[in-house]
C-alpha positions in Angstrom: 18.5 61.7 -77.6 20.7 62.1 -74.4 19.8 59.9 -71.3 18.3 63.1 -69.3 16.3 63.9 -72.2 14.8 60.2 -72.5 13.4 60.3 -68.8 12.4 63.6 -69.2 8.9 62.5 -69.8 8.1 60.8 -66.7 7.7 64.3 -65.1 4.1 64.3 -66.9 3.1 61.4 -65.1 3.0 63.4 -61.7 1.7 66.0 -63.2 -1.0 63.7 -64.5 -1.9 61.5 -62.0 -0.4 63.6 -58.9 1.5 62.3 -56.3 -0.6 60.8 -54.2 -1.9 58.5 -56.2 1.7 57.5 -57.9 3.0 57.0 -53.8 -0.5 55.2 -52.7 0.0 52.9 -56.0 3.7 52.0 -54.7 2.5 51.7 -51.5 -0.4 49.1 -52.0 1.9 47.1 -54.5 4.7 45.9 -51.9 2.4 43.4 -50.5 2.3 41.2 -53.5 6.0 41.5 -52.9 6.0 40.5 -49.3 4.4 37.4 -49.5 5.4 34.5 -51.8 9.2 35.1 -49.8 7.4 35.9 -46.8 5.0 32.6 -47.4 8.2 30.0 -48.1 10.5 31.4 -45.3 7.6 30.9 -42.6 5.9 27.8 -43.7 9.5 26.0 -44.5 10.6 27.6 -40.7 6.9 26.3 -39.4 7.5 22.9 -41.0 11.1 22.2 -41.0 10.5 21.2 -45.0 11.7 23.4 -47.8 9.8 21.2 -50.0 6.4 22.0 -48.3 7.8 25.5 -48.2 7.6 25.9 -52.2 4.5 24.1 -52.3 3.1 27.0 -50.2 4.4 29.1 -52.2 2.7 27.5 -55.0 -0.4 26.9 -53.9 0.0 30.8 -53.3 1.0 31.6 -56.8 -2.2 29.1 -58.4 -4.6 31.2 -56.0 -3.1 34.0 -57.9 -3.0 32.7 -61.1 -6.8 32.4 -60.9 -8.2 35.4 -58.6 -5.8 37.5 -60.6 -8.1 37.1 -63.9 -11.6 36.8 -61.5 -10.5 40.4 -60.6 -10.0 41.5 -63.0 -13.3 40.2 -65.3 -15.6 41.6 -62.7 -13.1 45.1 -62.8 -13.6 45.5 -66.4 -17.3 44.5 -65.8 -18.2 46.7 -63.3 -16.5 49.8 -65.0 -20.0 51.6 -64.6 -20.9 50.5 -60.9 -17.9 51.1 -58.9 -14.8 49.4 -61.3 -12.5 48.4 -59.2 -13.3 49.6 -56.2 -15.7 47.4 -54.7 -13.3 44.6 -56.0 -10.7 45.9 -54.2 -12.2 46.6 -51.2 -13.9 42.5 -50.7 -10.6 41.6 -51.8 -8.2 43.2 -49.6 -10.4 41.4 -46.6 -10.4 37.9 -47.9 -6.4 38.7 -48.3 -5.9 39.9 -45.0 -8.0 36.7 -42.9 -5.7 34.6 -45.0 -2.7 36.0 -44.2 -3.2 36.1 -40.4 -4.4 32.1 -40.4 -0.6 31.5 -42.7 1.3 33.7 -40.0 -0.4 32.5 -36.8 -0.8 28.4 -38.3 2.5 28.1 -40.2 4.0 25.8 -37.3 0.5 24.2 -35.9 -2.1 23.6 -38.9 -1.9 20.5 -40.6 -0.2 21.5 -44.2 -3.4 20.8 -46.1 -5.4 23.8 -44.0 -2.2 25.7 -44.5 -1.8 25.0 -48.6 -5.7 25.8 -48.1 -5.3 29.2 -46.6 -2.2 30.0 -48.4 -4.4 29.6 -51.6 -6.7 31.8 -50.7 -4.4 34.2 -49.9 -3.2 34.4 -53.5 -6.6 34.1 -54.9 -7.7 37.0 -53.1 -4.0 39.2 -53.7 -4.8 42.8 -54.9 -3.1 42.8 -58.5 -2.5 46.4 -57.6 0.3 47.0 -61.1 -2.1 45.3 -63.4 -5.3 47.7 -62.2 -3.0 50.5 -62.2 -2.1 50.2 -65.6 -5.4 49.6 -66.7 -6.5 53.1 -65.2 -3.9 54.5 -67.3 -4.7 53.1 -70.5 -8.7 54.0 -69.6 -7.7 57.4 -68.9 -4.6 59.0 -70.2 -4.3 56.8 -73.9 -1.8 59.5 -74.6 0.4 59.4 -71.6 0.6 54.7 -71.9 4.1 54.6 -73.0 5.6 56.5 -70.4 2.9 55.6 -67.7 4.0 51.3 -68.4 7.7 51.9 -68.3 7.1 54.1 -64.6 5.0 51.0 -63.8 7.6 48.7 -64.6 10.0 50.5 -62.8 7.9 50.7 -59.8 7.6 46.8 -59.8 10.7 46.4 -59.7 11.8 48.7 -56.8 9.1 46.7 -55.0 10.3 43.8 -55.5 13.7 45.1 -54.3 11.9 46.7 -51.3 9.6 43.9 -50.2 11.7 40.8 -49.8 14.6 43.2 -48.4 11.9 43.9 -45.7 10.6 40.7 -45.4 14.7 39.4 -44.7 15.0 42.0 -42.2 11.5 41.0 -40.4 12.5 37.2 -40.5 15.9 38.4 -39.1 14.5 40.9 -36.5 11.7 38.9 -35.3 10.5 35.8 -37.3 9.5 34.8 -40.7 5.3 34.9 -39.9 6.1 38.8 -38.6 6.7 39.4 -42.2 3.1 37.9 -42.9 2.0 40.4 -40.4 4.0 43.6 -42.0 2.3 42.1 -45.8 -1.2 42.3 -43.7 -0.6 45.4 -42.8 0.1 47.0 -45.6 -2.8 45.5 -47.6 -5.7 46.6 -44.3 -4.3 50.3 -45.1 -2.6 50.8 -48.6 -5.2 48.8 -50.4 -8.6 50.6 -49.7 -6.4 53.9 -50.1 -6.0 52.7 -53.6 -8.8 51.7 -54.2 -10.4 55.0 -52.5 -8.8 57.1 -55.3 -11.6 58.5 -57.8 -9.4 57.2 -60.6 -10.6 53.9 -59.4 -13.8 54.4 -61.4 -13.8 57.7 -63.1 -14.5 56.7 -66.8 -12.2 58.6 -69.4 -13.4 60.6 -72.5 -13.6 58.3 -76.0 -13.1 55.2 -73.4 -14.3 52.5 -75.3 -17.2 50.6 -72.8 -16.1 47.4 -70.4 -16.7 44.0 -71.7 -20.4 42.8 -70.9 -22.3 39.4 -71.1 -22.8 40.0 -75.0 -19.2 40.0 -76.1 -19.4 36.8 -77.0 -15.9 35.1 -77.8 -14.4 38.4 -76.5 -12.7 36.3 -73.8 -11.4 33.9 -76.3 -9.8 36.3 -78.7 -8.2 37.8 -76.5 -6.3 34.6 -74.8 -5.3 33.8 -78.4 -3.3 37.1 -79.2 -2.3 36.8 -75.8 -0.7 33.7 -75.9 2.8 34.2 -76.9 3.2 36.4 -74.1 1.2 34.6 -71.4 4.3 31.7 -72.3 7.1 34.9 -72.2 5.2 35.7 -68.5 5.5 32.1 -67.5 9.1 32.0 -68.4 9.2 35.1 -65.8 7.4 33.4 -63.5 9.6 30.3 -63.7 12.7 33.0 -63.0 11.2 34.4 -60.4 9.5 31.2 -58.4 12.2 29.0 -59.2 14.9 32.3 -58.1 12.8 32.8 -54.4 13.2 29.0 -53.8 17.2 28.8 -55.0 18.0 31.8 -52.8 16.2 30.5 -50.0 17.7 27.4 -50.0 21.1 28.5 -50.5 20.6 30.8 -47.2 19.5 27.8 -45.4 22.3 26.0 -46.9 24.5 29.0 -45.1 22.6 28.7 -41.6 20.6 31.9 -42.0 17.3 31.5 -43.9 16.5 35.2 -43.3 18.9 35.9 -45.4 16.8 34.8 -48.2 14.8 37.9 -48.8 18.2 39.6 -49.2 19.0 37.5 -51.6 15.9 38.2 -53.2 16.0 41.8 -52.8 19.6 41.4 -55.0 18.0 40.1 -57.7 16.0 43.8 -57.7 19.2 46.2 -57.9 19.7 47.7 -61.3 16.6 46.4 -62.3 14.5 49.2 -62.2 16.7 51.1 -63.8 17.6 49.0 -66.9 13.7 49.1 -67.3 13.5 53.1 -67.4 16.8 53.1 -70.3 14.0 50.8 -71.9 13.2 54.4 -73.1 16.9 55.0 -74.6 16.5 51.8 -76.9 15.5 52.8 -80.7 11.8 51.9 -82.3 13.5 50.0 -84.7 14.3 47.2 -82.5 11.7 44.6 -82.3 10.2 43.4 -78.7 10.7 40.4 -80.1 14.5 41.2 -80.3 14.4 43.0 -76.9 13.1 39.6 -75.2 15.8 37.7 -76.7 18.6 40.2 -75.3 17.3 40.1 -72.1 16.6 36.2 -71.7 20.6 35.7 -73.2 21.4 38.2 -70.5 19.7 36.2 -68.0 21.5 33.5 -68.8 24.8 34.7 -68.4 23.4 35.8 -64.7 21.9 32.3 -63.9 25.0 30.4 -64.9 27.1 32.8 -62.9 25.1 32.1 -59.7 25.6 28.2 -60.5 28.8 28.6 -60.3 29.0 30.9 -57.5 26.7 27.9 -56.1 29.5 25.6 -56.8 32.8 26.7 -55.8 32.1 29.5 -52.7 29.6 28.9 -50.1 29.4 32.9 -49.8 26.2 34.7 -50.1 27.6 37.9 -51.0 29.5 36.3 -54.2 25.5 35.1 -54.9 23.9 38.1 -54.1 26.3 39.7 -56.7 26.0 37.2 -59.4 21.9 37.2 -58.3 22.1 41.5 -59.0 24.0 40.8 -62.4 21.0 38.1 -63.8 18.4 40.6 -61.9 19.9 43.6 -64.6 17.8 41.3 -67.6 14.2 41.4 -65.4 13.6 45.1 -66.3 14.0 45.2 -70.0 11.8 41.9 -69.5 9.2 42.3 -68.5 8.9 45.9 -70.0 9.2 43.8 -73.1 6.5 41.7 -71.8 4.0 44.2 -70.6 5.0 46.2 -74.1 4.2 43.2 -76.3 0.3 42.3 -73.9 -0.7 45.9 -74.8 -0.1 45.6 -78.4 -2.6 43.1 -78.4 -5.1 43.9 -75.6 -8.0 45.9 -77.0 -10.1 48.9 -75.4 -12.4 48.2 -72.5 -10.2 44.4 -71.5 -7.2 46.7 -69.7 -7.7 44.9 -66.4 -8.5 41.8 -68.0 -6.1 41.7 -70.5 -3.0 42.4 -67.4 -4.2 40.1 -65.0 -3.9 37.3 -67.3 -0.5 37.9 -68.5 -0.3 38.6 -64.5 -1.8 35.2 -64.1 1.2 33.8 -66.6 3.3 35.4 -64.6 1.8 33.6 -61.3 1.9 30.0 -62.6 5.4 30.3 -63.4 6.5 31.6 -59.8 4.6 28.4 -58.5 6.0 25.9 -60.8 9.4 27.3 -60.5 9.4 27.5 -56.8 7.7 23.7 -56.4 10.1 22.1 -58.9 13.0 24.7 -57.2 12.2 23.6 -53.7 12.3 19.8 -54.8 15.5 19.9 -56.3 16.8 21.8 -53.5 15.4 19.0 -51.1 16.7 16.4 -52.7 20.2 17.6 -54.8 20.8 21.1 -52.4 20.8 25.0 -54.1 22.9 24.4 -56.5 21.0 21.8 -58.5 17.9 24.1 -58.4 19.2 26.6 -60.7 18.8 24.5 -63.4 14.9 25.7 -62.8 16.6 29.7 -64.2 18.0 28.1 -66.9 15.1 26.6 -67.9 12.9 29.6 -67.4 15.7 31.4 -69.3 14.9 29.0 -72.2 11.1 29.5 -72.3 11.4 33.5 -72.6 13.9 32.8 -76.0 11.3 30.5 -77.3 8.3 32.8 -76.9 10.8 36.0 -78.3 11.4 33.1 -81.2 7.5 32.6 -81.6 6.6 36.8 -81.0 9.5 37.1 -84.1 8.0 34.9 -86.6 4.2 36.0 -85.7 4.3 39.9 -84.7 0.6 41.2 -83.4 -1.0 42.4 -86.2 -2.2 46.5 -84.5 -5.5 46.3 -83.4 -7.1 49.4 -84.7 -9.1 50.9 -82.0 -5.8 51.1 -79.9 -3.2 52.4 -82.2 -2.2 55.4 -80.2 -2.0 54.0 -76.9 0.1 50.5 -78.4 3.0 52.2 -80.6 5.9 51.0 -79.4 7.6 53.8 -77.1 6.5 56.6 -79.2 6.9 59.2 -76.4 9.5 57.9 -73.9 9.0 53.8 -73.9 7.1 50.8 -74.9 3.3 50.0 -73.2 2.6 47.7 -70.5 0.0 45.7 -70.3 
């Protein structure tokens, strides 16, 4: 199959969803983007601290790690009163309030009021790609494969997008302006999103949401989720521990609005090793794809270190930062590919906000032990946080290998792997 051929599918998902939807989707996701860089450049500016920087940044990713799941439970629960819309809707308030108290407070509040409203912030964080897969698994089963790897794709041109734009805020005008931009775009992206009818039109043969009766539904579902919940922790770790490094190393430099550019390196090629996903044969495990990419990522985080080490250059970083940023697409396809093989019908939104929620954790206990490290030892010493994520995503690929998800039956043509075009996301 030639490479024009293997993307060739991703035309249906236009056709399918239309283009609205696809642009208000994008749209509504750069927020999520925006704000953990957006949240450690203003509150480390604010506070002069890097160290109470990350722990924003933390307490950002634990609100997340929690309201991510919250949303999603009542999501899946109120399928047949509104879905996701009312959830989106309450949420995208609560979001909004907490961002402007970060933004306007970051220099005045005492830090516990600002960890305080910094975690409310993340627990009340639209997880805009985790609903939007789950409306494509409730509504187009046929169309998952191709539908997770566009999703992947567009997470990652967010997350090149977002921290650029929150770099060139901090630059233009201050760190808290990004907060502002992030507000923003949840007050009008958000309710567009969650305005959409596929917000709570049911699908044909959808098997019914969760309810009160599904008792150890919850359960089961954490324990074939939990090899990948670790695999999205070892993102997390990449990514929270990554912001931090970056961050630091632009401070390092004299420009801490740099940071987001750094960031936004990390992005470039990223999105597009995760639509060749499609180009990779069946035959290859997940478990096998996890492994490439997290001995790929390592080869990027020990080139940074040592870009660290011998050139105080940001654009020798940024480029060693874009070649350990090529292993994040095939990841967390891989990810996403390996949650829906075990995620039943009716737990979609569930089921993706908690490896969402893995994913969360990570980003705060990479950027807290990150931003330590870099308080105390300087940038360079802070990668070691990569390495270690680096090391978490080969031991989950290690544990997926010797204990593959046995195929849940009611979901066997939505979970083959790629089939169409590409693997499914979660």
């Amino acid at each position: 199959m030639s490479l024009t051929a293997s993307f060739a599918p991703y035309a249906e998902l236009r056709r399918a969803a239309g283009t609205p939807y696809l642009v208000t989707a994008f749209a509504a996701r750069l927020p999520i983007t925006l704000v953990p860089v957006s949240v450690l450049a203003a509150v480390t500016t604010g506070t002069g601290s890097v160290a109470v920087g990350g722990l924003a940044a933390a307490a950002t990713s634990v609100g997340e790690a929690v309201g991510g799941p919250t949303l999603g439970a009542l999501a899946d629960r109120l399928a047949r009163r509104g879905g996701q819309r009312p959830v989106l809707l309450v949420a995208a308030a609560v979001n909004v309030a907490a961002l402007l108290v970060v933004a306007v407070g970051a220099a005045s509040l005492p830090v516990p009021l600002l960890l305080l409203a910094t975690l409310v912030a993340g627990f009340a964080m639209p997880p805009i790609g985790s609903f939007s897969r789950a409306r494509w698994m409730r509504r187009t089963p046929a169309l998952v494969p191709t539908a997770m790897a566009g999703e992947s794709a567009a997470d990652e041109v967010a997350y090149v997008l977002g921290p650029a734009l929150a770099g060139l805020v901090a630059i233009a005008g201050s760190p808290s302006a990004s907060l502002l931009v992030a507000g923003v775009l949840v007050a009008v992206a958000v309710p567009a999103f969650a305005l959409h009818p596929s917000a709570t039109a049911p699908a044909a043969g959808t098997t019914p949401a969760p309810t009160d009766d599904d008792a150890g539904a919850s359960g089961a579902l954490l324990r074939r989720l939990a090899v990948v919940i670790v695999a999205a922790v070892g993102m997390g770790l990449f990514f929270g521990g990554g912001q931090t490094t970056l961050t630091a190393a632009a401070q390092e430099a004299g420009s801490i609005g740099a940071g987001g550019l750094l960031v936004a390196a990390m992005g470039v090629g990223s999105a597009f090793t995760a639509l060749a996903m499609v180009a990779v044969p069946d035959r290859v495990s997940l478990a096998a794809r996890l492994a490439a990419a997290a001995g790929v990522l390592l080869v990027g985080i020990a080139t940074m270190a040592v870009s660290l080490a011998l050139t105080p250059s940001l654009v020798a970083l940024a480029a060693a930062t874009a070649l350990a940023g090529l292993a994040v697409g095939p990841a967390m396809v891989t990810i996403t590919s390996m949650a829906a093989e075990r995620s039943a019908a009716g737990s979609g939104a569930t089921a993706m906000t908690l490896v969402g929620s893995g994913i969360v954790i990570g980003v705060g206990t990479g950027a807290a032990a990150a931003g330590w490290l870099a308080e105390h030892h300087g940038a360079l010493h802070a990668t070691g946080v990569l390495a270690v994520a680096a090391l978490v995503l080969l031991a989950a690929a290690a544990a997926s290998w010797r204990r593959p998800a046995r195929p849940l039956p009611e979901q066997a043509p939505r979970s083959s792997t790629q089939g169409a075009a590409r693997e499914a996301a979660a």
